[in-house]
C-alpha positions in Angstrom: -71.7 -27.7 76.7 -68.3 -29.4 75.4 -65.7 -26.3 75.6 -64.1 -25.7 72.0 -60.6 -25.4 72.7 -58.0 -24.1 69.8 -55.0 -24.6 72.4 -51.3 -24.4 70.2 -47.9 -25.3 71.8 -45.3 -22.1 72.0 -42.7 -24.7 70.5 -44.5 -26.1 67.4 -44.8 -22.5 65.6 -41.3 -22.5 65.6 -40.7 -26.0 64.4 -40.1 -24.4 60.6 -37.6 -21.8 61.8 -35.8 -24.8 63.2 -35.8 -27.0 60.2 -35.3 -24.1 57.5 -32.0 -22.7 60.0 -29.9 -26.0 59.2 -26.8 -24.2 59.3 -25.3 -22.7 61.6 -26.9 -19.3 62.9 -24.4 -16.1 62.8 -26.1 -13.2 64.8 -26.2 -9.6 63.2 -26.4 -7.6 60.4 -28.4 -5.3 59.0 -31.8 -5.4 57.1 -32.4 -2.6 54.5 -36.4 -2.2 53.5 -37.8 -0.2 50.9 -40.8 2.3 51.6 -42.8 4.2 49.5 -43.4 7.6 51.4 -42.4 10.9 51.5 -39.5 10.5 54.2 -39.4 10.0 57.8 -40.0 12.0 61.2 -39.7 11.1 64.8 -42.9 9.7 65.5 -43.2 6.2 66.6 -47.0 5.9 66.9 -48.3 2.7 65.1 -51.4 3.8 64.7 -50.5 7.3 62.7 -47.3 5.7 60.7 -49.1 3.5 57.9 -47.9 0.3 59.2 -44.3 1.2 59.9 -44.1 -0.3 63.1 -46.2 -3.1 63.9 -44.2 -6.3 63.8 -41.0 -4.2 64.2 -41.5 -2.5 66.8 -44.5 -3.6 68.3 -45.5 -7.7 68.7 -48.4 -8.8 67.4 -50.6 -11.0 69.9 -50.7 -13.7 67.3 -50.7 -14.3 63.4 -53.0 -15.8 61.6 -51.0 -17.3 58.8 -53.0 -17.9 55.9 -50.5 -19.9 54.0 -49.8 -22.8 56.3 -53.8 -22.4 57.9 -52.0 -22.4 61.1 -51.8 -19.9 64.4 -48.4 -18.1 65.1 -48.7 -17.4 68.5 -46.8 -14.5 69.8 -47.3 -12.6 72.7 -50.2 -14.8 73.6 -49.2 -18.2 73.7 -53.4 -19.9 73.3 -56.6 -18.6 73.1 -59.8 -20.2 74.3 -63.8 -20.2 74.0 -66.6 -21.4 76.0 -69.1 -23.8 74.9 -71.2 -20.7 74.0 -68.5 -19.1 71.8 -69.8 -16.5 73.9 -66.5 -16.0 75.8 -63.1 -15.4 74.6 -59.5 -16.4 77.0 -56.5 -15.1 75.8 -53.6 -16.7 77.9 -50.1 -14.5 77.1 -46.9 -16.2 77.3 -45.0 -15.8 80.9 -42.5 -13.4 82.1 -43.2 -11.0 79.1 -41.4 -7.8 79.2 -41.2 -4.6 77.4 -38.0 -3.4 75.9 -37.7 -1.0 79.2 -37.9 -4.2 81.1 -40.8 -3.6 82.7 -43.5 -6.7 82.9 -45.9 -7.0 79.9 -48.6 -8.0 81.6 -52.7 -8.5 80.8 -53.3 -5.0 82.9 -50.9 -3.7 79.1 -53.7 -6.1 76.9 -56.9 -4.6 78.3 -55.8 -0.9 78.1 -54.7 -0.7 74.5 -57.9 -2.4 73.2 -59.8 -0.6 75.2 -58.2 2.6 74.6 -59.4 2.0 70.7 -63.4 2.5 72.2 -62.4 6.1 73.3 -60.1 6.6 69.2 -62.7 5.2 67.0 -59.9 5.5 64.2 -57.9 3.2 65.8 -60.3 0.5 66.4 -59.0 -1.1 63.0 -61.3 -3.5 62.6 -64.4 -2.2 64.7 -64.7 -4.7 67.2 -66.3 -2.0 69.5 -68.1 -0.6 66.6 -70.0 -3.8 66.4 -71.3 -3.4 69.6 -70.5 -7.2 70.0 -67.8 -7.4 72.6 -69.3 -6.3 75.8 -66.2 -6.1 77.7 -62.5 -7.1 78.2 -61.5 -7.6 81.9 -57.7 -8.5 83.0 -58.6 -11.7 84.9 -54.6 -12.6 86.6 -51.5 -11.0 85.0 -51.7 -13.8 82.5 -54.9 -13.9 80.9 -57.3 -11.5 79.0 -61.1 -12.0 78.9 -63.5 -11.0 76.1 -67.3 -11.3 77.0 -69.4 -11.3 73.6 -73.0 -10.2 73.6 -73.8 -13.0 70.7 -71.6 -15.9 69.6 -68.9 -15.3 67.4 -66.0 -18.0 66.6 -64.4 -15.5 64.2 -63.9 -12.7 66.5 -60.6 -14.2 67.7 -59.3 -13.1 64.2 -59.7 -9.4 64.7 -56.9 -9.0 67.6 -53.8 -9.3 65.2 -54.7 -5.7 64.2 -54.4 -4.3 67.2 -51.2 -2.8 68.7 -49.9 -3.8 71.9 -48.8 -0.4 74.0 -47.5 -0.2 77.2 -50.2 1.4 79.6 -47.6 3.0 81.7 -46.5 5.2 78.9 -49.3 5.9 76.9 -51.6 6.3 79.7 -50.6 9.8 80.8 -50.3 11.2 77.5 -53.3 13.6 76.7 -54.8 13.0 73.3 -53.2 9.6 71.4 -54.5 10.9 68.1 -51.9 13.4 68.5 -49.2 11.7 70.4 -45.7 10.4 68.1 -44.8 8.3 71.1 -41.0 9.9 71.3 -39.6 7.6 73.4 -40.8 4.5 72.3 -40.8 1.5 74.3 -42.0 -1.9 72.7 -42.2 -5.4 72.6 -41.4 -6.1 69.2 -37.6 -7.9 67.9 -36.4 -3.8 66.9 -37.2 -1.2 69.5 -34.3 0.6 69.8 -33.9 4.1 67.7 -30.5 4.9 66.5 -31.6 7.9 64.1 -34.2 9.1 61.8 -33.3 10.8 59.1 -35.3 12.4 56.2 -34.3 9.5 53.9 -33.5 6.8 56.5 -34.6 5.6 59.5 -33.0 2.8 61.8 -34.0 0.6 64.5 -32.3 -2.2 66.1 -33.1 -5.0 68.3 -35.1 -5.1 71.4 -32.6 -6.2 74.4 -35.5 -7.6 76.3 -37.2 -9.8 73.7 -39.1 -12.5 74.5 -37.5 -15.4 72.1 -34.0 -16.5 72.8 -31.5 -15.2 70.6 -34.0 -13.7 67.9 -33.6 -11.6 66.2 -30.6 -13.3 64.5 -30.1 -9.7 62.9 -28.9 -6.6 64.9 -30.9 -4.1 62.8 -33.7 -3.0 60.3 -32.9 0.0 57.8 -35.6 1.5 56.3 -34.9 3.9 53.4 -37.4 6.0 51.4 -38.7 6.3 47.8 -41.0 8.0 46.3 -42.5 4.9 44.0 -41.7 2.0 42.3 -39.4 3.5 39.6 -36.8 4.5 42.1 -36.9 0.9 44.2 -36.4 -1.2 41.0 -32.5 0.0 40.2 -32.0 0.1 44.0 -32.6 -3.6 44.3 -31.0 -3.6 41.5 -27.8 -2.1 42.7 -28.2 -4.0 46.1 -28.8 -1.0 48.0 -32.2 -2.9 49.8 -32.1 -6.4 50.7 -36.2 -6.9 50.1 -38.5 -6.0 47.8 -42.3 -5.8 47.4 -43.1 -3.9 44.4 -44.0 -4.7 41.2 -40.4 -5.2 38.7 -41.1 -5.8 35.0 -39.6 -8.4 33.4 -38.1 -9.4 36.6 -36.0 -12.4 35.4 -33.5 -10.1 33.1 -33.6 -6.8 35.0 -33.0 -8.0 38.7 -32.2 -12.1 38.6 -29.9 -12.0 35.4 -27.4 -9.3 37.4 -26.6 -12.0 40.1 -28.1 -15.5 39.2 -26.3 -16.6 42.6 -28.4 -13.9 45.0 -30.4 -12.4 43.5 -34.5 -14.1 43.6 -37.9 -13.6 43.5 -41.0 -15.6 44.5 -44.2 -14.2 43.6 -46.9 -17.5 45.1 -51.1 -15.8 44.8 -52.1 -13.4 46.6 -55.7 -11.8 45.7 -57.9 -12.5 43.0 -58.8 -10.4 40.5 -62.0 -10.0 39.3 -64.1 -8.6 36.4 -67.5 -6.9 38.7 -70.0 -6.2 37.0 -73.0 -4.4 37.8 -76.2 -6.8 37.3 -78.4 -4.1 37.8 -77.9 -2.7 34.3 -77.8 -4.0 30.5 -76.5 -6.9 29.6 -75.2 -7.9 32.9 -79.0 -8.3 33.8 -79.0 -11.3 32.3 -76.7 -14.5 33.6 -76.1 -15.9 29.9 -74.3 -12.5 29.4 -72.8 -12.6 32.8 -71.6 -16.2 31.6 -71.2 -16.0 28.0 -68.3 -13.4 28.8 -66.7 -15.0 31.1 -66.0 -18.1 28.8 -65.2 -16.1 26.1 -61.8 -15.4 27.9 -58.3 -16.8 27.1 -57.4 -16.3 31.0 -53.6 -18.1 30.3 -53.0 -15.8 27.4 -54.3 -13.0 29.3 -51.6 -13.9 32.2 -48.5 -14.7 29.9 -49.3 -12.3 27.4 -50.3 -8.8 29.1 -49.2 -9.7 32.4 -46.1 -10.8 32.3 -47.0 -14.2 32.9 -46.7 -13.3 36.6 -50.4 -14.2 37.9 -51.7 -17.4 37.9 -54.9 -18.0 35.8 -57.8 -18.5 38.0 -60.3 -21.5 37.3 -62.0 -21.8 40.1 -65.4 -20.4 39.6 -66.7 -20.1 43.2 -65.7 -16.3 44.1 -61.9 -17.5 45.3 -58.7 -17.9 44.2 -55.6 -20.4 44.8 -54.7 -18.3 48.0 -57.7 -20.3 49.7 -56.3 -23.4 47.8 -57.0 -25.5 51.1 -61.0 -24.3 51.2 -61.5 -24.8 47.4 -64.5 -26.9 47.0 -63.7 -29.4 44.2 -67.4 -30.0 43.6 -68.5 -26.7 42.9 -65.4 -26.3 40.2 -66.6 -29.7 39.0 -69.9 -28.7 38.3 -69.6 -25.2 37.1 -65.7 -24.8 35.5 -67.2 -25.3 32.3 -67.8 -21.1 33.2 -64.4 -20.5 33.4 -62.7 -22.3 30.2 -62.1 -20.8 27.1 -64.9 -21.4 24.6 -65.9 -19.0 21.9 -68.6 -21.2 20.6 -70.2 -21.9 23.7 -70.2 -17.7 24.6 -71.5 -16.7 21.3 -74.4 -19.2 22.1 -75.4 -18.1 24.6 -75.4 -14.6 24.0 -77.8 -15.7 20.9 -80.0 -17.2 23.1 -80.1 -14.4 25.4 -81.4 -11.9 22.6 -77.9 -10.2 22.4 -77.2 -10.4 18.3 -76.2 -7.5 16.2 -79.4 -5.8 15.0 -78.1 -2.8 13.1 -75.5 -4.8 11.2 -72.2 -2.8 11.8 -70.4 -6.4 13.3 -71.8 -5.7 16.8 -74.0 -7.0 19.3 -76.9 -4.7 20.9 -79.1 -5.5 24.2 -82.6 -6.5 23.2 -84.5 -3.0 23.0 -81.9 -2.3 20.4 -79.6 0.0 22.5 -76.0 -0.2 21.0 -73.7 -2.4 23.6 -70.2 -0.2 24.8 -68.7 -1.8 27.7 -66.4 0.5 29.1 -64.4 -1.5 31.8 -62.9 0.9 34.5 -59.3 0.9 35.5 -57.0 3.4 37.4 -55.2 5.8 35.1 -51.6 4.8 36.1 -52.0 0.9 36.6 -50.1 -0.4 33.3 -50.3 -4.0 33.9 -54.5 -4.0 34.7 -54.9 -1.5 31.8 -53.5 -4.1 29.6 -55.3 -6.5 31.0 -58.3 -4.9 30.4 -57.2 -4.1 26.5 -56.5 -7.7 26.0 -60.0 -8.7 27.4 -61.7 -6.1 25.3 -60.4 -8.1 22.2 -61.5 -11.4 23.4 -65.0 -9.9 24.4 -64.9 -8.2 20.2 -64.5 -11.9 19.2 -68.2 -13.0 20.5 -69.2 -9.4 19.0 -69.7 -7.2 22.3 -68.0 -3.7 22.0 -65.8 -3.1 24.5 -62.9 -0.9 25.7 -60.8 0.9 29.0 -61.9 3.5 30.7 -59.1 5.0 32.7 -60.2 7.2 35.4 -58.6 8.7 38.7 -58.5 6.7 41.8 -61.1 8.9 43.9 -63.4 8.3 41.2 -62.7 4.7 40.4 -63.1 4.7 44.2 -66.4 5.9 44.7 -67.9 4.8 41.6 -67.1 1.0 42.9 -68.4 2.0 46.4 -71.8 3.5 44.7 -72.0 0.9 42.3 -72.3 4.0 39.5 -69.9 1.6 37.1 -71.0 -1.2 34.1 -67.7 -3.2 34.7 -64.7 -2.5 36.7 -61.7 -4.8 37.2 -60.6 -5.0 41.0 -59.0 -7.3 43.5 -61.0 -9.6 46.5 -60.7 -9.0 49.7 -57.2 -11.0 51.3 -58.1 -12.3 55.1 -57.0 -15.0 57.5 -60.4 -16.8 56.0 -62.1 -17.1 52.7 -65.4 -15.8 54.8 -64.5 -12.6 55.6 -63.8 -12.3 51.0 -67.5 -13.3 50.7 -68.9 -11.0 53.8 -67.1 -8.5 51.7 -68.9 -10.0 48.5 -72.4 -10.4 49.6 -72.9 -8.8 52.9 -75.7 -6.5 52.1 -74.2 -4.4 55.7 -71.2 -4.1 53.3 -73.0 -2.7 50.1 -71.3 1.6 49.7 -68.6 0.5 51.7 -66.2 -1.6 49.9 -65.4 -2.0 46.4 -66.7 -5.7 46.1 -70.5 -5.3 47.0 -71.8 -3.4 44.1 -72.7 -5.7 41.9 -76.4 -6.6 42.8 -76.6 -9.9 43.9 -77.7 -10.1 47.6 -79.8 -11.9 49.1 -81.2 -12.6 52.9 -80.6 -15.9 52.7 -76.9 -15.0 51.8 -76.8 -12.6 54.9 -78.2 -15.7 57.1 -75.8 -18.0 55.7 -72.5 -15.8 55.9 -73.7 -14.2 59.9 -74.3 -18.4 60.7 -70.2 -19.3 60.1 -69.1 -17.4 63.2 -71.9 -19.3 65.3 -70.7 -22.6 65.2 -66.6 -23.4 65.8 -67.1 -26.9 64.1 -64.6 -26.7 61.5 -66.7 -29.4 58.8 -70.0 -26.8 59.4 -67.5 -23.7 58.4 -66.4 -25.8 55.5 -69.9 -27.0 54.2 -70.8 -22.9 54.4 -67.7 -21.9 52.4 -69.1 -24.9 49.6 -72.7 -23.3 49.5 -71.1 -20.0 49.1 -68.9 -21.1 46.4 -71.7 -22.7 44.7 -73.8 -19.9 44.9 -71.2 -17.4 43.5 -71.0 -19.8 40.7 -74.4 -19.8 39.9 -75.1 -16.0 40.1 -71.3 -15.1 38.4 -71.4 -11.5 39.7 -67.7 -11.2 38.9 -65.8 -13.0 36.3 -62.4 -14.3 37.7 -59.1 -13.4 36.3 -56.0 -14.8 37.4 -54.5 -14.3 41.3 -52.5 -12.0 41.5 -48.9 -12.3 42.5 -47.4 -11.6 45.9 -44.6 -9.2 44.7 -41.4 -10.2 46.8 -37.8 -9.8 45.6 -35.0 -10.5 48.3 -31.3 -10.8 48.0 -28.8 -13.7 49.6 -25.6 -11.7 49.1 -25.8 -10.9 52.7 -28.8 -12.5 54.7 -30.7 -15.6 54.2 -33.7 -17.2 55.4 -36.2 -16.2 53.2 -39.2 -18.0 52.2 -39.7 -19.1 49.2 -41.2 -22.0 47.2 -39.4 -24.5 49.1 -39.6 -23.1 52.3 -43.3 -21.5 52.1 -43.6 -20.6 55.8 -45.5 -17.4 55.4 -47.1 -15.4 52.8 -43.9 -13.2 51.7 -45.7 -9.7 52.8 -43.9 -6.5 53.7 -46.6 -4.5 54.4 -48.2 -6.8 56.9 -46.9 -6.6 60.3 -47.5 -10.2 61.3 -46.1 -11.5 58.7 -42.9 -9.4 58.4 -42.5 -10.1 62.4 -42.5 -14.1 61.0 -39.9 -13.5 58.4 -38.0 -11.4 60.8 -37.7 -14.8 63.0 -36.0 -16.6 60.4 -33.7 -13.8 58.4 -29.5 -14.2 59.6 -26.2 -13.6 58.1 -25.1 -15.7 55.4 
C-alpha cells in the first residue's frame, strides 16, 4: 500500500518567528506570568504541578497548532505511518540534549510513555487505556516506533500531552506519583531554578537548548494570586507582562492606562452552547429544540451581557469559528435559517408543536398541560454566563416559554451534566487539535457520564460508526466529507443551541517585551495554560 507520509521541514515552522522578528533581536529579560494557585513549593514534577512546567521546562514532542492547521515540530522533527496506519515513526531531531548535557535520545521517548502504563494518572490522554497501542520500541537513537493493534490516523495527536523525562533521572526514583523531581533537568527553553518562593517562583533558560539563540529572554517569573480580582490591578500596574483572565471592560480599565503598551487580543476559542436534555419535555420535540434556538438575539446577547467580547456563533453544525477552516458552508447554507433571529418563525413552530398557553396566565405549557419552567443551570460565581443566561430567559419569555437561572455549585453543575439529571445547562465544547475529537465528545455513546457534552440524548450507532471511521483513513478530503455529515447531522438533531465563541482571554504588555501574537501576527492560539502553545510564544517573545 502507498505509505501516507506527513513529513514537515525543521526550518518552515520557524518561517513566522523569522518574518514577525523584523527588527533586530536583543537577548534577555525577564517574563513575569500570572498564576492562579495557592503559592509555590519545590517540586518540579509536570505531571503533579497543574501544567506549570510543560513548555517551560519540559519540550513538547510537537504542537499541534490549531490556529494555522499546521505541525510545530519540536523535539521530533517528522512523524510517519504505514500504508496500514497501523504503524506510527516518530523521527526526533539530531544531537538533542538535556539541559545536563546529556543526549536526549529515543531510549528517553520510550521510557516516559511507557512509564504512564505503570501511573495510569499520568497517561493523560489514555493511549494505554485504549488498549490500542501495542507497543513503543526505540528502533536507533533517533527514532521511536508505535505498533497499533487497529488503524488509527489520529493517534499521532495524543503525544503532545505527554512529558518528555529523562530516563536517567527518573528511572531510579521509587514511586513517580510521589516524586517532586528536586533537581530537575529538562529540555525545555527555562530549566534552570533560581528560587521558589511562596509567592514567586523563577526559572531561567536552558544552557543546552536545542534552537540557536532561543530563548531570546533570560528568564520566566511566575507570581501567584489567588483569582482574577487580584491579577486585573496587577496588569494593571505592570507588575505581570501577560495575562489570561477574564478583565471587564477591558478597553478603559487596562488599555486606556497606556494606549502605547498596553493590548489585548481575545480571537474564539470554545463554543458555547445551550444542552439540552431531549429526553425530557419540551426538548423531546425538535420544533421546541428549534423554535428556541431562533428565538435568540445571539449579537445582542454578545454586546449586551457579554461585553461584546465573544463572537456570535451562526454556524449551526455543532462548531464554532475556532474550526473556521473545517466549517462546511453547505450545511450553514441549508440549515442557518436555525440560527437567525426570528420571533415569528419560533412562535410558529412552537404552535405547531402543541406548545400554546392552555391555562391562560401568558405562558406556554407542554401538551399534557404540565406548566413549562425552564431552569437553565449555571455555576454560582460565573457573572458573565449568568447574564447570559438572564438575557436568554427574556428572549425565550418573548415566544411565551417560562424560563430562568439556576445557579448551582460546580460539583453539582458537574455531575448533573455528567448524569444528564439537568433540563438545560449552558456549557462550553470541547477545544482539540481537530473538530473530531468536539464531536466524539458530542456523540460518542463511550463518552456518555463522562464529559459534560454527551447528555443530551441524541446518539446513535451510525454516529459511533461514522466518528470511529475518521481515524481509519488518513485521506484528508474523507476526514473532511465526515466532519460535513457530522455538521449536518448536528444541525438536523439541534441537541445544543449555539451561542457565541467564546474569547481567548489574553492581555500582554510591550513596555518591555514584544513578539506577541495578535491579530496581525496570528501565529498561535494566544494560551497560557497550554504548554505547547506557551513553548511557541516563548520562541518569539524579546526585549523591546
Amino acid at each position: 500500500m502507498q505509505k501516507k507520509t506527513l513529513i514537515a521541514s525543521i526550518a518552515a515552522g520557524f518561517i513566522s518567528i523569522a518574518a514577525h522578528a523584523s527588527q533586530e533581536i536583543k537577548q534577555g529579560g525577564t517574563l513575569t506570568v500570572p498564576i492562579i494557585n495557592t503559592g509555590f513549593v519545590q517540586n518540579f514534577n509536570p505531571y503533579t504541578t497543574k501544567d506549570l512546567l510543560n513548555g517551560i521546562m519540559f519540550e513538547p514532542l510537537l504542537v499541534f497548532n490549531n490556529m494555522t492547521g499546521k505541525t510545530d515540530f519540536r523535539l521530533a522533527k517528522s512523524y510517519q505511518y504505514s500504508g496500514d496506519l497501523k504503524t506510527l515513526t516518530l523521527t526526533l531531531r539530531d544531537q538533542l540534549k538535556w539541559s545536563d548535557g546529556s543526549p536526549l535520545t529515543a531510549d528517553d521517548v520510550v521510557y516516559s510513555l511507557t512509564m504512564t502504563k505503570a501511573y495510569p494518572a499520568f497517561d493523560l490522554k489514555g493511549i494505554w487505556s485504549g488498549k490500542n497501542l501495542q507497543s513503543i520500541t526505540a528502533k536507533n537513537a533517533t527514532t521511536v516506533v508505535f505498533q497499533l493493534k487497529d488503524a488509527d490516523s489520529t493517534f499521532v495527536w495524543n503525544l503532545e500531552n505527554y512529558h518528555i523525562l529523562p530516563k536517567h533521572i527518573w528511572s531510579k526514583a521509587s514511586d513517580l506519583s510521589k516524586f517532586t523531581n528536586p533537581n530537575p533537568v529538562g529540555s525545555g527553553p527555562m530549566t534552570t531554578v533560581k528560587y521558589v518562593k511562596p509567592q514567586q517562583m523563577k526559572l531561567c533558560r536552558n544552557p543546552a537548548y536545542y534552537l540557536e539563540n532561543r530563548p531570546y529572554l533570560d528568564c520566566v517569573v511566575y507570581r501567584s494570586y489567588n483569582d482574577n480580582s487580584q491579577i486585573q490591578p496587577a496588569l494593571i500596574k505592570g507588575e505581570i507582562d501577560w495575562g489570561s483572565n477574564f478583565i471587564a471592560d477591558v478597553e478603559s480599565t487596562f488599555v486606556a492606562k497606556d494606549k502605547a503598551n498596553n493590548h489585548f487580543w481575545y480571537p474564539p476559542n470554545d463554543a458555547i452552547h445551550l444542552y439540552m436534555n431531549t429526553r425530557k419535555k419540551p426538548f423531546d420535540d425538535l420544533r421546541v429544540r428549534q423554535a428556541l434556538s431562533m428565538a435568540l438575539d445571539r449579537k445582542a446577547i454578545v454586546d449586551i451581557a457579554a461585553y461584546g467580547y465573544p463572537t456570535p456563533n451562526f454556524n449551526v453544525g455543532g462548531i464554532g469559528e475556532l474550526y473556521k477552516t473545517y466549517i462546511d458552508a453547505k450545511v450553514n447554507q441549508k440549515y442557518g435559517y436555525l440560527t437567525r433571529y426570528d420571533v415569528k418563525k419560533a412562535r410558529s413552530l412552537l404552535d405547531e408543536a402543541g406548545i400554546v398557553d392552555r391555562d391562560g396566565d401568558g405562558f406556554r405549557d407542554n401538551k399534557d398541560g404540565s406548566p413549562i419552567d425552564l431552569k437553565i443551570e449555571v455555576v454560582n460565581g460565573w457573572t458573565d454566563w449568568i447574564q447570559v443566561v438572564q438575557m436568554v430567559s427574556e428572549y425565550f419569555a418573548d415566544v411565551g416559554v417560562k424560563a430562568g437561572v439556576k445557579m448551582v455549585d460546580w460539583a453539582v453543575y458537574d455531575k448533573n451534566l455528567k448524569d444528564s439529571n439537568y433540563t438545560m445547562a449552558i456549557n462550553w465544547s470541547l477545544v482539540a487539535t481537530n473538530p473530531i475529537l468536539a464531536y466524539q465528545d458530542y456523540f460518542s455513546t463511550a463518552r456518555i457520564g463522562k464529559t459534560w457534552h454527551a447528555g443530551h440524548g441524541i446518539h446513535t450507532p451510525e454516529t459511533d460508526k461514522l466518528i470511529e471511521s475518521f481515524g481509519k483513513t488518513a485521506d484528508a478530503g474523507q476526514q473532511q466529507e465526515i466532519l460535513s455529515r457530522l455538521q449536518a447531522f448536528t444541525a438536523q438533531q439541534m441537541p445544543f443551541i449555539p451561542l457565541f465563541s467564546n474569547p481567548t482571554w489574553f492581555q500582554y504588555s510591550t513596555k518591555k517585551i514584544v513578539g506577541w501574537p495578535d491579530a496581525e501576527h496570528p501565529y498561535v492560539q494566544p494560551v497560557w495554560y497550554y504548554g505547547g502553545k506557551r513553548v511557541i510564544i516563548l520562541d518569539h517573545l524579546h526585549l523591546k
